[in-house]
C-alpha positions in Angstrom: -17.3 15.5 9.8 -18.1 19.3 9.5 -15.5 21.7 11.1 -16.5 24.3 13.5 -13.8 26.7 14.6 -14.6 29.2 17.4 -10.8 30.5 17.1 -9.1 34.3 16.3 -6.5 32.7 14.3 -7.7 29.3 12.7 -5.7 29.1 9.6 -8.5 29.2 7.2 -11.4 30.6 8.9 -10.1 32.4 12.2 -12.3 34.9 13.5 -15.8 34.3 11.5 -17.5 32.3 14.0 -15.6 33.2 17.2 -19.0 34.6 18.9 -20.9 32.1 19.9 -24.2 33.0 17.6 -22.8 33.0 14.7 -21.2 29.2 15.7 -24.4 28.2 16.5 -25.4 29.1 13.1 -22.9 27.6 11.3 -22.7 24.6 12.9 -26.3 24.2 12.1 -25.9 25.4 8.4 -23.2 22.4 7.9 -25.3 19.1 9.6 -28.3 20.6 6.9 -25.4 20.1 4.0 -25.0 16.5 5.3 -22.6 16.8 8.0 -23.0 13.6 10.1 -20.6 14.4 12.8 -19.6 18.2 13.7 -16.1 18.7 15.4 -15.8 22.4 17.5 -12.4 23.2 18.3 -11.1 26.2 20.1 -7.6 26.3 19.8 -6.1 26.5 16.4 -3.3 24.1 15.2 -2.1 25.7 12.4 2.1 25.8 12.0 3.1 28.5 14.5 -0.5 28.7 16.5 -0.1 30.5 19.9 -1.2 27.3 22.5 -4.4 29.1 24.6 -5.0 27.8 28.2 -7.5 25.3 29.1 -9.3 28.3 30.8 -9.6 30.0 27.0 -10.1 27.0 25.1 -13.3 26.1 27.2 -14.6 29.9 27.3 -14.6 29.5 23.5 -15.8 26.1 23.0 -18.3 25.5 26.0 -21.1 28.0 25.0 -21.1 26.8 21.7 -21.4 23.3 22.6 -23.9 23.6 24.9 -26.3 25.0 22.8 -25.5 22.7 19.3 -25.7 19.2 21.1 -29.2 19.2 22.3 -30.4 20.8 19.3 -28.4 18.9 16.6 -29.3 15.5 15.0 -25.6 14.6 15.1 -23.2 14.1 17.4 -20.8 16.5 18.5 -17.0 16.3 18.6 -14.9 18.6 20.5 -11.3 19.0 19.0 -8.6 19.2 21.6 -5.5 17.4 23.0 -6.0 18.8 27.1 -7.6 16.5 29.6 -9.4 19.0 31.4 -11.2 20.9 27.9 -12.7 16.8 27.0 -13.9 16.9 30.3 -16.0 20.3 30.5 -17.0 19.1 27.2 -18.2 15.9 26.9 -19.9 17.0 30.2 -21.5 19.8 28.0 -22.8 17.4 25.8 -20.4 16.5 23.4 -19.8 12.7 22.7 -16.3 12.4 20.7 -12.7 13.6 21.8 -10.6 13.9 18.3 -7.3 13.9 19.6 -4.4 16.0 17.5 -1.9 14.0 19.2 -3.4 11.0 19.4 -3.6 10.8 23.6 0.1 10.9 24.0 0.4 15.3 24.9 -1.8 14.1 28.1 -2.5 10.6 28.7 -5.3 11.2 31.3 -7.4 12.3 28.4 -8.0 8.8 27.6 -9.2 8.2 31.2 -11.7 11.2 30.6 -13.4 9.8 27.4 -13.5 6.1 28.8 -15.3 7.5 32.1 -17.8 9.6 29.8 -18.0 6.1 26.9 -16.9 8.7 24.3 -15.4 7.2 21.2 -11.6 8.7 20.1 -10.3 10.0 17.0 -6.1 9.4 17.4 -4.2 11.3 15.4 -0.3 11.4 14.5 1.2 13.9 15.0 5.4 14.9 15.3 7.4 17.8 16.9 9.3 17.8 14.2 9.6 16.9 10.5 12.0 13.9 9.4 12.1 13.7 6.0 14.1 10.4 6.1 11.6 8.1 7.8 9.1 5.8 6.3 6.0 8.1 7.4 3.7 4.8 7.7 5.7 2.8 9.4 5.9 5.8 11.8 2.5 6.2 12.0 2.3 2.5 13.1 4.4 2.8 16.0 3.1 6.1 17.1 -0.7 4.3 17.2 1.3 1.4 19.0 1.2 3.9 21.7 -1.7 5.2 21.5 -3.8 2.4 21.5 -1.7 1.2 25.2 -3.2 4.5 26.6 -6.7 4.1 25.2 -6.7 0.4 26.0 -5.1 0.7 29.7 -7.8 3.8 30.1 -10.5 1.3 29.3 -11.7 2.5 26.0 -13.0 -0.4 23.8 -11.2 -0.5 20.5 -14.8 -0.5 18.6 -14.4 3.4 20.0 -11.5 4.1 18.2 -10.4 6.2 14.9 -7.4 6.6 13.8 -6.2 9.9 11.7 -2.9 9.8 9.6 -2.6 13.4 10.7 -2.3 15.3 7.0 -0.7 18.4 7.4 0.8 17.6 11.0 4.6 16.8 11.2 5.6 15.5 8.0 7.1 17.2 4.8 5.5 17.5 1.6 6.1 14.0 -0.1 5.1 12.3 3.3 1.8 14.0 3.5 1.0 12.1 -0.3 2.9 9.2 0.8 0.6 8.7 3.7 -2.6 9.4 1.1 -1.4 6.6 -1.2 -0.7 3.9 1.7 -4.1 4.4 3.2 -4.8 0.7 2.5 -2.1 0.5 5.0 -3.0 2.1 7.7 -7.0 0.6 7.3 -5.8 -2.7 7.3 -4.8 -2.3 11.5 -8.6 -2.9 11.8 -9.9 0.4 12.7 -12.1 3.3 11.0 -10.0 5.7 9.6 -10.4 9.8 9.1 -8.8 12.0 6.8 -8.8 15.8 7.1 -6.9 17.9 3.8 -9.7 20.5 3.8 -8.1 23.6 2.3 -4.4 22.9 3.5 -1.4 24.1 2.4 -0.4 20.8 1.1 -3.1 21.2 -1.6 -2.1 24.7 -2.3 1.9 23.6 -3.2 0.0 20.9 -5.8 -1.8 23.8 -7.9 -1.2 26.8 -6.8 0.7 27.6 -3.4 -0.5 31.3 -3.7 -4.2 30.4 -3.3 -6.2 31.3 0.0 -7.3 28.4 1.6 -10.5 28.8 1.2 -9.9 28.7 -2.8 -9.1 24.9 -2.4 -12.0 23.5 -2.4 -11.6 21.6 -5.5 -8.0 20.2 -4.5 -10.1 19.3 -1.0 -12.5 17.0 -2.8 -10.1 15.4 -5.1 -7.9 14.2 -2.2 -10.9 13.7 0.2 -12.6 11.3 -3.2 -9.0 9.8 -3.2 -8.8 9.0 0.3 -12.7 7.6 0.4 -11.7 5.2 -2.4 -8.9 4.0 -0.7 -10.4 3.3 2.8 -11.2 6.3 4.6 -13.9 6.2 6.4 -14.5 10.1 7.6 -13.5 12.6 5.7 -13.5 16.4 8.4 -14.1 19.4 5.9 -14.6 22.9 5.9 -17.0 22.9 2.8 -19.7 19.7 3.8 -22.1 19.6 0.7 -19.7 19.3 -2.0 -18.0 16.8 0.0 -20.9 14.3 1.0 -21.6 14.1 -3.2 -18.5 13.5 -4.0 -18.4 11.1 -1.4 -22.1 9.2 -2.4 -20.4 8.9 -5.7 -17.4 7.3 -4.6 -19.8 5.0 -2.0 -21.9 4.0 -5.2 -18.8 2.9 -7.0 -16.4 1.3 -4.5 -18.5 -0.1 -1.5 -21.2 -2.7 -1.7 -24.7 -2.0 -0.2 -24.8 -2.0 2.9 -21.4 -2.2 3.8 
């Protein structure tokens, strides 16, 4: 899943493809890499993000999917939590809501992509960190919830993803704990994604001075890490690196055809 931020303030590429032609052109530069989903979000979610209105989010986002879907190979995701933003967009033409809190910041979001037969990506997410708790077990009751809103909404659960949420509501150690107990969290029968692209939690690893868009190496290692332990998607800023890392982890640990 290629990223595509049309945001001022994203937290590692804010502000180079706010206007609209240059998102066009990057979000046609990553599906040639190899992207094979594209996610457009117009309100970042970096720690202390100014929330944007519905109203802004969809002046951002709209434009640019409009144009991508029709002409793109791929399907397009659009990346946001309000009820009304999946609506303009799936109408627009995009065909995935990826959820950053997992349906539960408005529940009629779920009624939006079950009217419009768009699969979900749920992800965890917290107010607030709490060091003390077993982060997976968490995450289990968290998606507990989640998938009562998706299921009540009438969304099949062959349309669901879920997303551990790196990087969203947990401290340091529960971001890696959450990496190593993928097996975990793939065994409650659904696809998962994982999305470290260029975070911070990479940059306290090596080196927490870096910019983000100097992690690229940390990105594949935990993205190759993740892959081998069950991940099914892996959303990154920097696609062709990624997809042959990825084949080389697919030739190793998956049979063909699986």
């Amino acid at each position: 899943m290629g990223i595509l931020n049309v945001t001022p303030d994203s937290f590692s590429d804010g502000g180079r493809f706010q206007d609209p032609e240059a998102a066009r052109a990057q979000g046609a530069r990553l599906v040639e890499e190899g992207a094979a989903l594209l996610d457009v979000g117009g309100e970042s979610t970096r720690p202390g993000h100014s929330p944007v209105s519905a109203e802004e989010e969809q002046a951002r986002v709209l434009p640019v999917i409009a144009a991508l879907a029709p002409a793109l190979a791929v399907p397009v995701s659009i990346d946001t939590y309000k009820a009304a933003t999946a609506e303009a967009a799936l109408r627009a033409g995009a065909r995935i809501v990826n959820d950053v809190w997992g349906l539960q910041r408005e529940p009629e979001i779920a009624a939006v992509a079950a009217h419009h037969g768009a699969p979900v990506v749920v992800m965890h997410n917290r107010e607030s960190v709490d060091a003390g708790l077993d982060i997976v077990d968490e995450m289990r009751r968290f998606f507990e919830r989640s998938l009562v809103i998706a299921r009540r909404a009438g969304i099949a659960d062959r349309d669901i993803v879920l997303d551990p949420g790196i990087g969203f509501g947990k401290s340091w150690e529960q971001h890696l704990e959450a990496l190593r107990r993928l097996p975990e969290l793939r065994a409650l029968g659904f696809p998962v994604l994982v999305g470290v692209s260029r975070k911070s939690v990479l940059g306290r690893i090596h080196n927490a001075a870096t910019a983000p868009a100097d992690r690229l190496f940390g990105s594949i290692a935990a993205h190759v890490v993740a892959a081998a332990r069950g991940a099914d998607i892996v959303r990154v800023h920097d696609v062709r690196p990624h997809v042959e890392a990825c084949q080389v982890v697919d030739a190793i640990t998956r049979r063909p055809g699986a």
